[in-house]
Backbone as JSON, one array per atom type, in Angstrom:
{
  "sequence": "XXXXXXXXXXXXXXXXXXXXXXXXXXXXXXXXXXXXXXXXXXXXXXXXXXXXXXXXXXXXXXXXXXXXXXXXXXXXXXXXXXXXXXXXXXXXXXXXXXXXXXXXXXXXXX",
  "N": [[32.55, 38.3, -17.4], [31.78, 36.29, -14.73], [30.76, 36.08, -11.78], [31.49, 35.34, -8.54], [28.98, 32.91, -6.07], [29.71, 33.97, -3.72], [30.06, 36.5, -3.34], [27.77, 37.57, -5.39], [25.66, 37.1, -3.33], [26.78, 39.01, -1.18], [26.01, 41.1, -2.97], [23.45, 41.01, -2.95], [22.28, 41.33, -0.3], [23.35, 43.82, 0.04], [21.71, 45.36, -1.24], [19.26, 44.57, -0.31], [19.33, 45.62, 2.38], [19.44, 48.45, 1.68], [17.13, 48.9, 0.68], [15.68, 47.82, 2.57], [16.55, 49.62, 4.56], [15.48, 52.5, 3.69], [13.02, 52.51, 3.43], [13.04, 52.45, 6.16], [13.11, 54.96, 6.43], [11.14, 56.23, 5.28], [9.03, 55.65, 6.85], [9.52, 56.37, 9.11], [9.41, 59.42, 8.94], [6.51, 59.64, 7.43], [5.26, 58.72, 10.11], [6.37, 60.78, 11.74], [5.33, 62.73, 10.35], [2.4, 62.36, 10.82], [2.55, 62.81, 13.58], [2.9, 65.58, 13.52], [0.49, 66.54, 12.48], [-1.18, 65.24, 14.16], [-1.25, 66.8, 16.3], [-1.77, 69.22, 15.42], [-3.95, 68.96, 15.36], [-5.04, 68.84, 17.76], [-4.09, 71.16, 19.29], [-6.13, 72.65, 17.86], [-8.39, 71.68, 18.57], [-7.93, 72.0, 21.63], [-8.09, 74.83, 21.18], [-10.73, 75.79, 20.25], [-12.29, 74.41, 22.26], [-11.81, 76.21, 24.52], [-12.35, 78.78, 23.07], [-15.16, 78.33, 23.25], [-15.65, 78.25, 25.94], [-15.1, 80.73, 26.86], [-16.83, 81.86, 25.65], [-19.18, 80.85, 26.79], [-18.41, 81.92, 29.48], [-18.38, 84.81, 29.32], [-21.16, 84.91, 28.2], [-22.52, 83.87, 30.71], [-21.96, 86.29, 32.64], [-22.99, 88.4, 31.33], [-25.29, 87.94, 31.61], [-25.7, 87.5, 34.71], [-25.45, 90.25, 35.32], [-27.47, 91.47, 34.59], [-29.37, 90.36, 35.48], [-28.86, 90.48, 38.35], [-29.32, 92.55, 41.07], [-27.53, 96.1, 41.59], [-24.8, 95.7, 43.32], [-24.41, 96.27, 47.17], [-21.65, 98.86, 48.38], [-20.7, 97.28, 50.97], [-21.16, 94.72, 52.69], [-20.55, 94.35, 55.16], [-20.6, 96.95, 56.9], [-22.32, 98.53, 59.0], [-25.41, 100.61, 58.05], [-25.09, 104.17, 58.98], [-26.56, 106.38, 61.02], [-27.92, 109.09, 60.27], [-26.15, 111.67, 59.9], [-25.98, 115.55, 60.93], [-25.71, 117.98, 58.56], [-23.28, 119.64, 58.5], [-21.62, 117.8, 60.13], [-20.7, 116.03, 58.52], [-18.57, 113.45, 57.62], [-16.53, 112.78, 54.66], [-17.74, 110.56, 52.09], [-16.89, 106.69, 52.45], [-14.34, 105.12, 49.91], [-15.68, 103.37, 47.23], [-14.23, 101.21, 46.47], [-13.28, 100.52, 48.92], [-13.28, 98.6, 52.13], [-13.78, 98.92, 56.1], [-13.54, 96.31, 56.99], [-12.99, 94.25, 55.46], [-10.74, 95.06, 54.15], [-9.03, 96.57, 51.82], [-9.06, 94.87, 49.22], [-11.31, 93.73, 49.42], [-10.39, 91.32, 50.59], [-11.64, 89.06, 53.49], [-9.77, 90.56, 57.02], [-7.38, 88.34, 58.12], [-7.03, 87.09, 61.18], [-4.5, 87.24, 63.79]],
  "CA": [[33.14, 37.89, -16.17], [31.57, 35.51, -13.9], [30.52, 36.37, -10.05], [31.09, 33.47, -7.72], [27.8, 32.94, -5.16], [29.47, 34.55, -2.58], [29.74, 38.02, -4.21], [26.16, 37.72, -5.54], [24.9, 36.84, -2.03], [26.67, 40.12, -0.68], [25.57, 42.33, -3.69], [22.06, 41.25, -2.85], [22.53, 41.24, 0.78], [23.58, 44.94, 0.35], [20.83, 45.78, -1.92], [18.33, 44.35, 0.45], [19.47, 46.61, 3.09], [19.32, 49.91, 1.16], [16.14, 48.96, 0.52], [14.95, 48.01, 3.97], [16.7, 51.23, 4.98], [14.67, 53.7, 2.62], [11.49, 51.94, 3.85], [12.61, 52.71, 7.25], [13.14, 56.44, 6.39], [9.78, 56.24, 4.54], [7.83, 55.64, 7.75], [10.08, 57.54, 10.38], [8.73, 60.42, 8.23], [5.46, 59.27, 7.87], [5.43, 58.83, 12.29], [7.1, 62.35, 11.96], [4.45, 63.52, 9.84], [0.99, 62.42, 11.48], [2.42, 63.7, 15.03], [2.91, 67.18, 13.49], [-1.12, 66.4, 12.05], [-1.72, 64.93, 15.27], [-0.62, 67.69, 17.6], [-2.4, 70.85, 14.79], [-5.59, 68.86, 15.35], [-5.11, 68.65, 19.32], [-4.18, 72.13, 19.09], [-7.26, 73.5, 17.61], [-9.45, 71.65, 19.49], [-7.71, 73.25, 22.59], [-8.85, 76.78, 21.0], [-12.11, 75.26, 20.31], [-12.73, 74.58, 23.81], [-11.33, 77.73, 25.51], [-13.58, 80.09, 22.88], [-16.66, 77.89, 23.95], [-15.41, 78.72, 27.49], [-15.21, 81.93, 27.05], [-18.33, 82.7, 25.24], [-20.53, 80.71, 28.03], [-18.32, 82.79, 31.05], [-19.37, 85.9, 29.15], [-22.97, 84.86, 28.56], [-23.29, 84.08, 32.29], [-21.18, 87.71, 32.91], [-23.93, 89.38, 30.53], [-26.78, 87.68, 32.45], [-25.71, 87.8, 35.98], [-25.77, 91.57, 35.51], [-29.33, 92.0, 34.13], [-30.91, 89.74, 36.75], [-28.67, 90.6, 40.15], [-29.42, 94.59, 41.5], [-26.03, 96.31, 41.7], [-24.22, 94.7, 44.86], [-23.87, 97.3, 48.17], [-20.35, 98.98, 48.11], [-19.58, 96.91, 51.72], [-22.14, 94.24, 53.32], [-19.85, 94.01, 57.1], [-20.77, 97.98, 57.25], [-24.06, 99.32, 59.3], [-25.46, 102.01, 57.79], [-25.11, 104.7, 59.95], [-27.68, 107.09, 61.73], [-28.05, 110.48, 59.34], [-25.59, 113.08, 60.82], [-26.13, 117.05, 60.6], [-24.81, 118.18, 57.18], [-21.65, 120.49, 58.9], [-20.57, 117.14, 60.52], [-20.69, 114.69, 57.51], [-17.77, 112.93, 57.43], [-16.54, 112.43, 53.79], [-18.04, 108.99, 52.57], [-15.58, 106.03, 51.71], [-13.87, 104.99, 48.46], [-16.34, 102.39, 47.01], [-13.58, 100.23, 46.87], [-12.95, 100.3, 50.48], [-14.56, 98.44, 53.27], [-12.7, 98.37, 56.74], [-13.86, 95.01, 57.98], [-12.7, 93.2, 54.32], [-9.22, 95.95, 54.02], [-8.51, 97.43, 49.85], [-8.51, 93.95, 48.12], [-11.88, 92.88, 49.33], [-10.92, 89.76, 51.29], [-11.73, 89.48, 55.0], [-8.78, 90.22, 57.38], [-6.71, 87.61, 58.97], [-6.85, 87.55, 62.89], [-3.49, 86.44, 64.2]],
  "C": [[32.05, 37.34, -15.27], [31.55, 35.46, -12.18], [30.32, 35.04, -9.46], [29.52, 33.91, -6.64], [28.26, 33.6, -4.46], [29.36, 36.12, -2.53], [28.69, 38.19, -4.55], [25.59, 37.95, -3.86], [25.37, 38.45, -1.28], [26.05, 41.15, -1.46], [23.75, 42.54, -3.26], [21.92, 41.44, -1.55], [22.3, 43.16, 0.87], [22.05, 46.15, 0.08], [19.32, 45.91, -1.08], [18.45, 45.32, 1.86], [19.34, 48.01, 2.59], [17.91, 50.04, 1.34], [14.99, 49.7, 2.11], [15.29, 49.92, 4.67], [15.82, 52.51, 4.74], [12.97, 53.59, 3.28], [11.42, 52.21, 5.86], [12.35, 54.1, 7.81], [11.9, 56.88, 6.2], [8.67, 56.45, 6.13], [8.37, 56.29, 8.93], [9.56, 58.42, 9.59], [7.51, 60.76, 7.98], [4.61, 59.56, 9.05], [5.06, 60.02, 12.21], [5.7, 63.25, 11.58], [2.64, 63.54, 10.46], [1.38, 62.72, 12.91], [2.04, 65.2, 14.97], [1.08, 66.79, 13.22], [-1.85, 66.74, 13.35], [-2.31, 66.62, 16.55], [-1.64, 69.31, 16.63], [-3.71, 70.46, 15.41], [-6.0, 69.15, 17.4], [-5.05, 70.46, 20.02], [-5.66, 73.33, 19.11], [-8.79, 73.34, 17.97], [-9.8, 72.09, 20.94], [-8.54, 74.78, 22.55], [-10.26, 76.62, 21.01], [-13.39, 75.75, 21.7], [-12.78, 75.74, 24.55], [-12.29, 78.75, 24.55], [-14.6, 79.58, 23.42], [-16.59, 77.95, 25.08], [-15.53, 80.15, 28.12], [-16.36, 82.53, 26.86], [-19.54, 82.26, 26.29], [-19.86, 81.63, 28.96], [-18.98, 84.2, 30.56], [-20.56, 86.07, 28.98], [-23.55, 85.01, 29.75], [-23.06, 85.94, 32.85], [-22.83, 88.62, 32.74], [-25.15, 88.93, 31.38], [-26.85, 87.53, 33.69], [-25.82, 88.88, 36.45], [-26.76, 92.19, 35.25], [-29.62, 91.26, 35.26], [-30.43, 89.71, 37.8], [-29.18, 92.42, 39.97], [-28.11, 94.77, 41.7], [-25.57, 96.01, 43.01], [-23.51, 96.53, 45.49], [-22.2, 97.44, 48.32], [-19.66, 98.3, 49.97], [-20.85, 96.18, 52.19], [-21.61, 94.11, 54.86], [-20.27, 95.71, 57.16], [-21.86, 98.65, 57.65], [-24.24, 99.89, 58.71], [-26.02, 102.7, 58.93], [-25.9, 105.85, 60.08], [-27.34, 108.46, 60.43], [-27.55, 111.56, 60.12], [-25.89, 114.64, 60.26], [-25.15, 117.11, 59.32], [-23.09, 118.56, 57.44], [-20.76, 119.0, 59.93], [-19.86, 115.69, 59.96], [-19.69, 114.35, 57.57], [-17.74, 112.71, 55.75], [-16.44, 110.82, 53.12], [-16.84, 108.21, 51.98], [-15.59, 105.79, 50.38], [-14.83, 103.66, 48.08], [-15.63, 100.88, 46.7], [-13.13, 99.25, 47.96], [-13.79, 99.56, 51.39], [-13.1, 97.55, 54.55], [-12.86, 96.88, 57.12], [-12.9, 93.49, 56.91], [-10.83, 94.05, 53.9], [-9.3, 96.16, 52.08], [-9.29, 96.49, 48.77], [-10.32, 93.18, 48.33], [-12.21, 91.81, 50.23], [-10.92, 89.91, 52.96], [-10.13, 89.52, 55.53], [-8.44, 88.73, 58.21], [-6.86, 87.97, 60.27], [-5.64, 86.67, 63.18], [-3.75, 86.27, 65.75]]
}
């Protein structure tokens, strides 16, 4: 049996589209596949960074504490005159300093 041209022309027509199709699946997948690449490598150069961040803040950590002297538990606080033993006041929490309040930071004046 005998196919006129215009039947050929769609069979190949069709054929040529499957094709193209497959080839477009081929490289959407492809795309698909060097983003995921993309994105592990972007990833682990993130971690990269942040341990080499970490290991210099703790180097400085480790060497700001050998070469400062231990820091006074309040620098806004005189030290005050040497009272008789029976009227010592019990000293503050080394956390504490009134001039900076619990946390440290100076107060606010409203």
């Amino acid at each position: 049996m005998v196919k006129s041209d215009a039947h050929m022309e769609r069979i190949r027509q069709r054929l040529l589209d499957e094709s193209s199709g497959i080839k477009k699946s081929e490289d959407a997948r492809k795309q698909r596949d060097l983003k995921k690449y993309g994105k592990k490598v972007q990833t682990a150069k993130l971690q990269e960074r942040e341990g080499e961040r970490r290991a210099l803040d703790d180097r400085l950590k480790t060497l700001k504490r050998s070469a400062s002297p231990p820091p006074s538990p309040c620098p806004h606080r005189a030290v005050p005159p040497p009272l008789t033993p029976r009227t010592d006041p019990p000293p503050p929490s080394p956390g504490f300093c009134r001039a900076q309040g619990r946390r440290g930071r100076a107060r606010r004046r409203r």
